[in-house]
Steps between C-alpha positions, in 0.01 A plus 500: 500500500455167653228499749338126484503538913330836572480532894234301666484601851206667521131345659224461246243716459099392514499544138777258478320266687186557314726436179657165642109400571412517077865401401355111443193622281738804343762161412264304271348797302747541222527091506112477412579810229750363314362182519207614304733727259627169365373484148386186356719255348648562156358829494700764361473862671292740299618852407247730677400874489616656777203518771356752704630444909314270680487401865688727729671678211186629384551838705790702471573660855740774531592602846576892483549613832578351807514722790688503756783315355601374834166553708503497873279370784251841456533515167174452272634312158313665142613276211390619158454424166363384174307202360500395150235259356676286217311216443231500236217515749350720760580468821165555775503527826898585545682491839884658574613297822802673642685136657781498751746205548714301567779604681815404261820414603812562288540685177470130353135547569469889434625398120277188478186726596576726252542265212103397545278620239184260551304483843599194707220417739699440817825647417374854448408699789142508651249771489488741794121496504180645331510810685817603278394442129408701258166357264441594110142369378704434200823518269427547155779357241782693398413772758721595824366584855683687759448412842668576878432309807632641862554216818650602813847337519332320844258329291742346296633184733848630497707334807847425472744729324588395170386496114123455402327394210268786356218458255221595316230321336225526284227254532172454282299296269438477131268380279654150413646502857197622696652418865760695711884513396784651530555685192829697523748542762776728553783466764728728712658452832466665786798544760419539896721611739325777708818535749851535385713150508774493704694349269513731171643483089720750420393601167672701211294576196679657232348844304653547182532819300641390137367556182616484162731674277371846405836704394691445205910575412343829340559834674479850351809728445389764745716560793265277702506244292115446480407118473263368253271227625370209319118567608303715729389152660697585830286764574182336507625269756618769691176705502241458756347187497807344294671203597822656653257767671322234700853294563627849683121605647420153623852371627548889664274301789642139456765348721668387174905524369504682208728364213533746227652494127730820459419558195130595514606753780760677222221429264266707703742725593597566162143524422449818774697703303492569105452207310372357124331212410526314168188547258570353134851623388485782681501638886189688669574670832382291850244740689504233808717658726291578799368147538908396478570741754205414725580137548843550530402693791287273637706216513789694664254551760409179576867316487653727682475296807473165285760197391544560182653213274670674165525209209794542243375798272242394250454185661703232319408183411714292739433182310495605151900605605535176661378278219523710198776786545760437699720350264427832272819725579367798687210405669589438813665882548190579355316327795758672766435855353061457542632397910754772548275747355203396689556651862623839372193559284276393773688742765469773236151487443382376849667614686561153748755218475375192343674167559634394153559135676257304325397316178175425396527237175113438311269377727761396782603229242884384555804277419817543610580689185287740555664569866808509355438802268280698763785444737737650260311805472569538895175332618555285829095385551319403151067454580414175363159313558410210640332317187852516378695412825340218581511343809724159516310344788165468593470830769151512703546905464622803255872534636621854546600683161881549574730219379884508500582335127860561540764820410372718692175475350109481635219378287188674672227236387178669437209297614373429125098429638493864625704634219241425258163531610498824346623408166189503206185748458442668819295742377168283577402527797434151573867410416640732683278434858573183442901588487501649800332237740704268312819692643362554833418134544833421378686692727320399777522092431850602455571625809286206663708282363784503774369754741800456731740552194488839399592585156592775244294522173551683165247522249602667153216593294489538111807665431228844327146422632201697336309750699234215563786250645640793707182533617436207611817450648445790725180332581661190611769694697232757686342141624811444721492839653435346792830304520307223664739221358704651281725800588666792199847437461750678184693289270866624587390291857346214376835461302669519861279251669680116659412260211327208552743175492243274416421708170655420155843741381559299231427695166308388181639339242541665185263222309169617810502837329162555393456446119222781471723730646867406308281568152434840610878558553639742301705367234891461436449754184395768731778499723731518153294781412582641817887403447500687186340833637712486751811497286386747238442765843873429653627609196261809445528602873916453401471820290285736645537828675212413760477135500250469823209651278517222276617201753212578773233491257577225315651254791137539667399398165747187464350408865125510408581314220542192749179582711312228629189673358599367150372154611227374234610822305745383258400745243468803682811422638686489163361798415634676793861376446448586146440837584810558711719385215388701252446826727922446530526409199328831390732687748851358403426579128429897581885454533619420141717544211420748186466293180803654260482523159829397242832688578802617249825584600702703262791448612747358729341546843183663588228527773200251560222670737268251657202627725342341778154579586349529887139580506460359870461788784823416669818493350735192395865477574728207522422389131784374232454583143667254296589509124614177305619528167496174295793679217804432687647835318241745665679565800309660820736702713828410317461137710295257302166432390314519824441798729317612821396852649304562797169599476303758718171664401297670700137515500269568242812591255736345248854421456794497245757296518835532285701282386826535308586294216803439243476312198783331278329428165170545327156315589258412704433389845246382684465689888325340792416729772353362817436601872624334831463513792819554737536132600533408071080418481355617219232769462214544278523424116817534324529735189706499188594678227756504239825734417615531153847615449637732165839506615745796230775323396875698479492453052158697555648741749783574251250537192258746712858751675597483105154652395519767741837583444420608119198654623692760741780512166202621281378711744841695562546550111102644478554713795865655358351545103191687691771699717673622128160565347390704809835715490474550110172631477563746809793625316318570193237652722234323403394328870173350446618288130220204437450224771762230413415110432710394717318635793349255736158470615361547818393203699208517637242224381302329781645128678302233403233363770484152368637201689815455487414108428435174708635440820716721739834694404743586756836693439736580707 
C-alpha cells in the first residue's frame, strides 16, 4: 500500500532533536566507507572464505521478552534475552545497553528501522544510562549468555505518544580491537500511548480453523457407514498442546472472527464416533475419540456467541478454478455444492449460523477472474490483500478495507504489513517478540496516520498457522487489550463499513498474479480427474437402491480434491484423486456380469440364462441387460438380433436372466451381453460368448419316426409269439418251461458321470 506521505503532524521529540544534531557527521560516514572499499585499479575481486562477523555483527542479540508490551506511566520495563559471541575472539569486559529512541513517524519509518542489521552511530537510539546495563567480564566464542535488564518506564524519556525505537547492545573489546565498540545490536519498537486516543482503528483480525484433508471416499458397509481416514495426523493437532487446540484455547479469549473450513468440523465429527485409519493395505481401528469429542466441545463453547465465517466445504482453491478449471465441465457445480453445503454442516455441528458470504482466494491474491467464480458460488465480499490491490495514487494513510468493485461485490482489502508479520518460524522466541511489537507499532503508526479519519482494518493471517504463530498472534492481540488506539470489530461489519472514495476499486489484472503462487495452482489434469469421477458416480448413484451412501461420501471427496491445502503438494494431491477413482472403480465392478462358457442349441428355439452378480450391500435396480447377436439367424425374442431385460438384484445375491431364442439354420454365433444404465450408458465390462446351433432337419426326422415305427412292429410280434408260448405251455401244464431268449433284460446299469462335453447344452 502506498504510503510515501505517512502523517507528519506531530512535534519532535528530544531524541529527534538530538538525532537532527549528528545527522551532518551520521551523512559523511558511509561516504568515507565506501570510499575506502574502492579497490585498486585493475584489480580483480578475490574469492574469499567466508569470515567470522566483525564490527557490530560480531554479537548475535536476541531479544526474548519484552514486557509489558504496551507499558504505562508506572510500569517498570524487563527486556530479556540472549547473547551470542560469533566472532573468532573473546570478547572482555562486555556491556548490554538497553537504548531508547527516536520517536518515528509513519510506518515508512517503522519498516526502515526494522530493515537495519548493523549499528548506525546516530541513527540508532541512545543508551538510557549506566545505571541500566547489565556487565559480563567476558564472552567466550561460540558460547551464549542470557541476560535481563529492568528500567522504570519513567526513566526511559518517553513524551509524546507515538512509536519508539527499542534496542539492545552489546559493547566490548577484543584482542585486535582492544577499545570500546558496539558489538551486536538487536532492535524492537516500543509503542506509547498510556491514555486511550480519542480517535481509534477498528480492527478485525481473522482466526482460522482449516486444516488439511484427513478423510478419504472410503466408508465401511456397517449401517453407520464408518469412515476410514487417511492418517491419525488430525488428532495430534487436536490434542492438547496441538495446533487446532491452541487456535480454540487461545482465540476462546481473543476478540477475533472466526472463519472456519467445514470440513475439518465433519472431519472431527466423524472422528468422535467409530472410525479407521489406513495402515499399509489394510484398516486399524481409530482409538482417538475422546480428544475428537473434547474439542468439538470446546469450540462450541466458545463460538457460541462469536461471528463465525463458514468457507465453501473443504476450502477450494478459488484460483486454481479460476485459472485452471473452469473451462473443465463440472467444476463450477462442484464449487456451488462445497458453498451450499457449508452452512448446514456448520449449524449441525455448532450449533450457530455462520455467514457463508465470503471468499477467501490464497493469500488475499485476486483478479477479476477469480471474483467472478467466488461470486458464482454465491459469495458477495471476496478478502483480498493489499500487496495485491494496490493502491493507484499516492495515499498518506491505509484506507479502510471495504471497496465497492462493482456487481454487488466488496473486496475487503487486508492490510498485507499486518497480515504477515506472523508468517515464518515463530517458534524462537526472539522472532516471535519481535512479531508482536512489530504489530503493535504498526497498528499504532497506523492509526496516527490520520487521527481525525477513523478507519476499519482487517488483518488475515496465514490461512493454518502453527501452534508457535498462533501463539504469537495471541501475543500480539493480548497487547491491544487495552483498546487504546485500536478498537475489536468482526468481519461481517468491517464488510458493512462506508468505503473510502479516495481508495483504489479497480481489480488486478490477470498478468499481477503472483508467479510463485500461479505454479502452485493445481493443474488442468486434476480438475479432468475430477470430471471423470464425477461421471463414473452419476451413473453408479443412477442404479442404486440407496444412492446417498455412496454420493455423500464421495462428493466430500470430489470437494477435497480441490482444497487449497494441495498448494506445493502436487503429488500428494494425485494420490488422493487417485484414490477416489479407484475406490469407485472397485465399487461399480462388485456389480458385474458372470463370465459364460460356449452354448448349444439343439434345436429350433431354446433358453439362454445370463446372471448378473451384486456383491455391494444395497441392492441395484434400474439396470438393462442387453444381448447382441452378430448371426443375423439367432433370433432373441422372435424380433431380431438384439434384446434388453431389466435388471434388479438385490444385495449380496445373483441374478438370471432369460432370454428366448429361435434359430433358422445350423452354426454359430457370436453373443455380446452388456449392462446399461437406464439413460443407454454403459456399465462395467461387456461379456461374450458363443451359441452353436445343431438344428434336425425334416429327411432326419423322417429316418428317426421310421426307426421307431419298426421298433414298436417288432415289439408287437415278440410280445404276441410270447402270449402263444405262455398259453401253450399252461395248457400242457407245464408252467414254469425254460426262460426264453427272447426275454429282455432288466435295465438297470448306472448313468454315466462324465461331462457331457465342452460348452453349455440347452434343450427345450
Amino acid at each position: 500500500m502506498a504510503e510515501a506521505a505517512d502523517f507528519q503532524g506531530t512535534r519532535p521529540s528530544p531524541a529527534r532533536r538530538w538525532l537532527r544534531r549528528t545527522a551532518s557527521a551520521v551523512l559523511g560516514a558511509p561516504l568515507l566507507a565506501g570510499l575506502l572499499a574502492v579497490p585498486a585499479a585493475g584489480a580483480a575481486p578475490a574469492a574469499e572464505p567466508a569470515k567470522a562477523p566483525t564490527g557490530s555483527r560480531t554479537v548475535a542479540v536476541s531479544l526474548n521478552t519484552l514486557s509489558p508490551s504496551v507499558p504505562v506511566e508506572d510500569d517498570t520495563l524487563t527486556v530479556s534475552g540472549t547473547l551470542t559471541n560469533k566472532g573468532k575472539e573473546t570478547i572482555s569486559s562486555a556491556e548490554v545497553d538497553l537504548r531508547v529512541g527516536p520517536r518515528l513517524s509513519g510506518r515508512g519509518e517503522v519498516d526502515d528501522a526494522s530493515k537495519r542489521s548493523a549499528y548506525v552511530p546516530g541513527v540508532d537510539p541512545v543508551t538510557v544510562g549506566d545505571k541500566y546495563t547489565v556487565k559480563f567480564p567476558k564472552l567466550a566464542k561460540g558460547i551464549s549468555q542470557d541476560f535481563t535488564l529492568t528500567v522504570p518506564v519513567d526513566k526511559l524519556g518517553l513524551d509524546d505518544p507515538g512509536v519508539y525505537q527499542l534496542g539492545v547492545s552489546v559493547s566490548g573489546r577484543t584482542t585486535t580491537a582492544p577499545y570500546e565498540q558496539v558489538l551486536g545490536i538487536e532492535r524492537s519498537f516500543l509503542p506509547w500511548q498510556p491514555e486511550a486516543s480519542d480517535s481509534r482503528t477498528k480492527l478485525t483480525f481473522l482466526w482460522p480453523l482449516i486444516a488439511p484433508p484427513h478423510v478419504t471416499a472410503e466408508t465401511r458397509s456397517d449401517e453407520q457407514q464408518t469412515p476410514v481416514f487417511t492418517n491419525d495426523e488430525l488428532a495430534k493437532e487436536l490434542a492438547p498442546g496441538g495446533r487446532l487446540e491452541q487456535m480454540v484455547s487461545l482465540g476462546s479469549r481473543l476478540p477475533v472472527t472466526w472463519v472456519v473450513d467445514p470440513d475439518l468440523l465433519a472431519s472431527v465429527a466423524a472422528m468422535a464416533g467409530k472410525y479407521e485409519v489406513e495402515s499399509g493395505d489394510t484398516t486399524v481401528p481409530g482409538k482417538n475419540q475422546a480428544v475428537a469429542k473434547q474439542w468439538l466441545t470446546a469450540l462450541e463453547k466458545v463460538v457460541e456467541d462469536g461471528k463465525v465465517i463458514a468457507l465453501p466445504f473443504a476450502d477450494p482453491d478459488l484460483a486454481s478454478i479460476a485459472h485452471r478449471g473452469k473451462n473443465v465441465s463440472g467444476t463450477l457445480s462442484h464449487l456451488q455444492n462445497a458453498s451450499a453445503v457449508a452452512a448446514t454442516t456448520v449449524e449441525t455441528i455448532l450449533h450457530v449460523k455462520p455467514s457463508t458470504d465470503f471468499a477467501w482466494p490464497v493469500n488475499g491474491a485476486v483478479d477479476s477472474s477469480i471474483v467472478d467464480v467466488a461470486t458464482s458460488a454465491g459469495a458477495h465480499n471476496v478478502i483480498a490483500r493489499s500487496d495485491s490491490f494496490r493502491e493507484s495514487t499516492e495515499l498518506p494513510y491505509t484506507p479502510t478495507a471495504a471497496r465497492p468493485i462493482g456487481g454487488g461485490t466488496t473486496a475487503v482489502v487486508a492490510d498485507a504489513r499486518l497480515s504477515t508479520l506472523f508468517d515464518g518460524d515463530m517458534s524462537r522466541a526472539g522472532s516471535s517478540t519481535r512479531a508482536v511489537q512489530k504489530f503493535l507499532a504498526q497498528t499504532l503508526a497506523l492509526t496516527e496516520q490520520a487521527p481525525d479519519n477513523e478507519r476499519s482494518i482487517v488483518v488475515a493471517p496465514p490461512r493454518m498457522p502453527t501452534a508457535a504463530q498462533a501463539q504469537t498472534m495471541a501475543r500480539a492481540l493480548e497487547g491491544l487489550a487495552g483498546n487504546r488506539w485500536t478498537q475489536p470489530s468482526d468481519l461481517v461489519s468491517a464488510a458493512e463499513v462506508k468505503p473510502d472514495p479516495r481508495a483504489t476499486s479497480k481489480l488486478p489484472r490477470a498478468s499481477a498474479y503472483p508467479k510463485k503462487l500461479r505454479a502452485q495452482e493445481l493443474p488442468t489434469q486434476a480438475f479432468q480427474d475430477i470430471r471423470t469421477t464425477q461421471g463414473s458416480l452419476d451413473s453408479f448413484e443412477t442404479i442404486l437402491t440407496q444412492p446417498e451412501r455412496v454420493v455423500t461420501p464421495f462428493g466430500n471427496a470430489v470437494n477435497r480434491s480441490m482444497s487449497t491445502s494441495w498448494r506445493g503438494r502436487s503429488l500428494e494431491a494425485q494420490q488422493y484423486r487417485d484414490a477416489v477413482r479407484d475406490y469407485l472403480q472397485s465399487l461399480t465392478s462388485e456389480v458385474q456380469l458372470i463370465e459364460k462358457s460356449d452354448v448349444t442349441l439343439s434345436g429350433r428355439s431354446a433358453t439362454i440364462p445370463v446372471t448378473v452378480q451384486n456383491k455391494l450391500v444395497q441392492g441395484v435396480d434400474r439396470l438393462v441387460l442387453r444381448l447382441t447377436s452378430d448371426n443375423i439367424r439367432l433370433k432373441f425374442n422372435d424380433d431380431g438380433s438384439m434384446a434388453e431385460l431389466p435388471v434388479n438384484v438385490a444385495g449380496g445375491h445373483s441374478q438370471s436372466v432369460k432370454f428366448d431364442t429361435a434359430t433358422s439354420a445350423n452354426g454359430r454365433a457370436q453373443v455380446t451381453a452388456r449392462l446399461y444404465t437406464e439413460d443407454g450408458t454403459q456399465y462395467g465390462e461387456e461379456m461374450t460368448f458363443t451359441v452353436k446351433v445343431s438344428e434336425v432337419t425334416p429327411t432326419v426326422l423322417l429316418v428317426i419316426a421310421g426307426g421307431l415305427l419298426l421298433l414298436v412292429l417288432a415289439g408287437i410280434r415278440m410280445y404276441s409269439h410270447r402270449k402263444r408260448a405262455v398259453a401253450s405251455d399252461t395248457a400242457d401244464g407245464n408252467s414254469d418251461g425254460p426262460e426264453q431268449p427272447s426275454d429282455p433284460t432288466p435295465d438297470t446299469g448306472p448313468e454315466s458321470g462324465a461331462p457331457s462335453g465342452t460348452g453349455e447344452k440347452v434343450d427345450r
